[in-house]
N, C-alpha and C positions, 0 to 999 in steps of 0.2 A: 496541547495537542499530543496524544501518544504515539503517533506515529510520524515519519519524517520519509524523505527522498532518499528511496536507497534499502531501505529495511524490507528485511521480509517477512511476508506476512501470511498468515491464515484463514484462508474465507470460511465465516461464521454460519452462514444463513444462505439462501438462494442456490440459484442453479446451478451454482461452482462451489456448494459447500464442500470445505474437505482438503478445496486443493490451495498450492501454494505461492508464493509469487513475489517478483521484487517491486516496490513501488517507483513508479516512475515521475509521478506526480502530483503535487496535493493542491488542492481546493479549498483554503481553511474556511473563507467564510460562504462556503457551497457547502463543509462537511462531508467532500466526495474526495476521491483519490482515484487514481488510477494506475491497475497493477500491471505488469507486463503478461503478456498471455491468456488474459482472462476476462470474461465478459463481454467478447467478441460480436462485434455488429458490425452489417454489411451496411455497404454506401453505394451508390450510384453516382459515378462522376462524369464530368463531360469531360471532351479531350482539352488539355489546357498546353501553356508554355511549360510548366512544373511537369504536366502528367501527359506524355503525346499520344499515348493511348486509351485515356478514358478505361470505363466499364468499370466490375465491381468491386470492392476493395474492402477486405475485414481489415477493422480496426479495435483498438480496445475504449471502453467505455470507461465512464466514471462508475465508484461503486459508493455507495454509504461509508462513513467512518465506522459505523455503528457495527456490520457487518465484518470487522478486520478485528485480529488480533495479532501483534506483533510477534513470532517465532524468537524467543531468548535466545542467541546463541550459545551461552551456557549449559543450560537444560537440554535443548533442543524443543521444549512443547512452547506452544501457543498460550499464551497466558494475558494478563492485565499487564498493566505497566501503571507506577507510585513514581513520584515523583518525589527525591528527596533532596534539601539542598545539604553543600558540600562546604567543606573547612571555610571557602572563597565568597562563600556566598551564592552561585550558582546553582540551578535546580540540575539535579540530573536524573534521568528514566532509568527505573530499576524493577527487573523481573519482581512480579509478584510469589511467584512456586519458589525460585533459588535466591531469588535476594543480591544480584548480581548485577552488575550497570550495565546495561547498554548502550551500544556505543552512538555516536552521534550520527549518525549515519555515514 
């Protein structure tokens, strides 16, 4: 998985291509994630004990993994992420453009 809970990321493709975002949650075996802020869809609710008011409610959506790329904080750009392991044995996520780890979220 190249991306994790907490990173931020770069939308690739679609109607939010461009902008940016922290990930709130992943979906591994969906391949969807979910960034904060972005890909917003409206809901229709009824009034409930959680919600005493009902009516319409933008929420965030799931996106593609496909469509994200993780923001290096090194670099600052949007790039791949390789996967190398470490003295321990460990894999760790390392910008592709600077060659720099990323942190684990």
């Amino acid at each position: 998985m190249h991306v994790r809970k907490g990173d931020k990321v770069r939308v690739l493709s679609g109607a939010e291509k461009g902008k940016e975002g922290k990930i709130l949650k992943v979906f591994a075996r969906k391949n969807r994630a979910i960034v904060e802020g972005l890909n917003l869809i409206k809901r229709h609710t009824k009034p409930s004990s959680r919600n005493q008011q009902g009516g319409i409610i933008e929420k965030e959506a799931a996106m593609h993994l496909s469509n994200l790329h993780v923001v290096c904080p090194g670099c600052g750009e949007a790039s791949g992420v390789k996967r190398i392991r470490d003295d321990a044995g460990r894999l760790q996520r390392h910008c592709k453009a600077c060659n720099e780890t990323i942190s684990t979220g």
